[in-house]
C-alpha positions in Angstrom: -7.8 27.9 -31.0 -4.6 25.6 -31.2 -5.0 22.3 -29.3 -1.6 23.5 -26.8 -4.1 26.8 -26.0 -7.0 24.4 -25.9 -4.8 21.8 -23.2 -3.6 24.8 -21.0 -7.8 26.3 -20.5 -8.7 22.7 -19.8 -6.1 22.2 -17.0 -6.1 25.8 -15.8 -10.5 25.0 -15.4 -9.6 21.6 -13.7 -7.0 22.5 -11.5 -9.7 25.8 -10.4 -12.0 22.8 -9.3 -10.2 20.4 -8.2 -7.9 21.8 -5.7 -10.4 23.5 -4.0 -12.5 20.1 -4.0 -9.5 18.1 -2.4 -9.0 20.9 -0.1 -12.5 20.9 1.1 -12.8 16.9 1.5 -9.1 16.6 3.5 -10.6 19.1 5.7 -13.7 17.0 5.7 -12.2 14.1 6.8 -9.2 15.2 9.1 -10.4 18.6 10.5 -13.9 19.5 10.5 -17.7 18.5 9.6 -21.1 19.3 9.8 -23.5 17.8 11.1 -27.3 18.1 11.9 -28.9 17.0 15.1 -32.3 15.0 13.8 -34.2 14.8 17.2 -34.9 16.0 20.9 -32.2 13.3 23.0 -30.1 16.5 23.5 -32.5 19.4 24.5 -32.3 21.5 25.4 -28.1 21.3 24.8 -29.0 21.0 21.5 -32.1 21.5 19.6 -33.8 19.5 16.8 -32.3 20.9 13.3 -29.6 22.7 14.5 -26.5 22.6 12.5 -22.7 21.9 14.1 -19.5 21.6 13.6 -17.3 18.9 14.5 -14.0 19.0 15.7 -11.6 16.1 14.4 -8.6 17.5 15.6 -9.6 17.2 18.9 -9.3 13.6 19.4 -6.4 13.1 17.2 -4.1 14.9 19.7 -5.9 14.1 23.3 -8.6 11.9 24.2 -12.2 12.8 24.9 -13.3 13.6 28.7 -16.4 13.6 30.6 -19.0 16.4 29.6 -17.9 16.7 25.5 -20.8 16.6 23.3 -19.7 14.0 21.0 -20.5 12.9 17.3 -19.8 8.9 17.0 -21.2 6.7 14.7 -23.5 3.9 15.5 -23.4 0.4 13.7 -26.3 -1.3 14.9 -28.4 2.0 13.0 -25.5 2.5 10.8 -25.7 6.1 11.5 -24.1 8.8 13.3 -25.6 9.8 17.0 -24.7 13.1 19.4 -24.7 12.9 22.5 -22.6 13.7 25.8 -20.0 12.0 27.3 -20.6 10.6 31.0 -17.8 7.7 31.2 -14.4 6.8 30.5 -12.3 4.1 30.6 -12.2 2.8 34.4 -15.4 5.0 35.4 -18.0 3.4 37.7 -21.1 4.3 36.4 -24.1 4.0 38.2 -28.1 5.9 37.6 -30.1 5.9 41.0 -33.6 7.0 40.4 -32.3 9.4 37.9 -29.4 10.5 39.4 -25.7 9.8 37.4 -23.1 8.8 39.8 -19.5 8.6 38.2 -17.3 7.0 40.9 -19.3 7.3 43.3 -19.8 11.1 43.1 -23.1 12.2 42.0 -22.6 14.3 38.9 -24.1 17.5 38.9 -25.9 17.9 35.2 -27.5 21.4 34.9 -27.8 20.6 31.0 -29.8 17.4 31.4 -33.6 17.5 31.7 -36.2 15.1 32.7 -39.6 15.8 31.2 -41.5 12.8 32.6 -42.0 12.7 36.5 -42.9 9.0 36.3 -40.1 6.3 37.5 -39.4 4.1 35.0 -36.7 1.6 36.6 -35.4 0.3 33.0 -34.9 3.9 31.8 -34.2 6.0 35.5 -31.9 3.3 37.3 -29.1 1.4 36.1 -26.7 -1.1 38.7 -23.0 -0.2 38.9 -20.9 -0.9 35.7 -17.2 0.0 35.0 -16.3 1.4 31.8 -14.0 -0.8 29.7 -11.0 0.2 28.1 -10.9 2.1 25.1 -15.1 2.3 25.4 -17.1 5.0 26.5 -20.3 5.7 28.1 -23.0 8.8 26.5 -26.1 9.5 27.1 -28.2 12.5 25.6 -29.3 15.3 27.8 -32.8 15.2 27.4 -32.4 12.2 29.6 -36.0 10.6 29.4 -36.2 11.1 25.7 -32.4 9.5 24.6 -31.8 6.6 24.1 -28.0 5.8 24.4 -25.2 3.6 26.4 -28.3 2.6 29.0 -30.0 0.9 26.5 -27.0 -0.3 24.4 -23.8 0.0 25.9 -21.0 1.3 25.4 -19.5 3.1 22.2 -16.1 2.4 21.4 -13.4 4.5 20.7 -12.7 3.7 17.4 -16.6 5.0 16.1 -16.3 8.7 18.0 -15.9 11.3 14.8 -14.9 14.0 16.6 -16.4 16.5 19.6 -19.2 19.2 18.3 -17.7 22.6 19.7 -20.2 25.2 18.0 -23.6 25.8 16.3 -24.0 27.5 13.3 -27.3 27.5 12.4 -30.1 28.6 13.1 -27.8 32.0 13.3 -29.9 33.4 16.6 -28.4 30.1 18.2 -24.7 30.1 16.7 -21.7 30.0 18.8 -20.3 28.1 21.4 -22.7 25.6 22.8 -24.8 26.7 26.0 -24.5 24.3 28.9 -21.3 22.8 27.2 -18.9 21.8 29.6 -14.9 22.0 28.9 
């Protein structure tokens, strides 16, 4: 085979791989991911070994709101954590006996669960705090099991990835996220 036949098989093979590969990491990193959720903090939202997807888009062209399910990552475990969005910037927060209050308004949460009936005051109460700007407050649904913005504040904007918006596996839970709130 002559070496010019030889040079146009090698770049018609590389350019069968690599455009597909850069396609699939820019959509990777601007549009879209996976992820996997690795324990119970968002049950029953979100079960242990499910498989999302993650918008990116989302929060490149409006700002996330109270109620997403969000994907952020956390440096202190330098990795990334799901869970729902209670607070934004200027919310009053406040927990009363397990209760969320967001400006004074008790929130009604018919996705979070609390499992254990005792009163913990470090986990089930927490004094009045404002959200700061550009920080966020989360906390997973499976309320007695999460641990999140109670125990170590807030998460800035900057570290949220993107907002989960479906499940795709198992397949007899795929689809739009039950008790998701828009």
């Amino acid at each position: 085979m002559p070496d010019r036949v030889k040079m146009l098989v090698v770049a018609i093979i590389v350019e069968m791989f690599v455009g597909p590969l850069t396609l699939a990491l820019a959509i990777r990193e601007h549009v879209a991911q996976a992820f996997f959720i690795p324990s119970a903090a968002m049950e029953n939202t979100l079960i242990k070994d499910d498989r999302m997807l993650v918008s990116k888009l989302h929060y490149k062209v409006g700002e996330p709101g109270r109620g997403d399910i969000i994907v952020f990552w956390f440096e202190a475990e330098h990795k990334h954590f799901v869970k729902r969005l209670v607070g934004v910037p200027g919310d009053r927060i406040e927990i009363v006996r397990k209760e969320v209050y967001v400006n004074d308004t008790p929130v009604i949460e018919p996705y979070a669960i609390h499992r254990d009936k005792n009163y913990l005051p470090d986990r089930d109460d927490m004094k009045s705090l404002t959200v700061p700007p550009g920080k966020y407050f989360v906390m997973g649904d499976n309320r007695d099991f999460s641990k999140d913005s109670r125990f170590w504040g807030f998460v800035e904007r900057k570290d949220i990835v993107g907002k989960v918006t479906s499940i795709y596996w198992p397949l007899g839970r795929a689809g739009k996220i039950r008790g998701h709130v828009d």
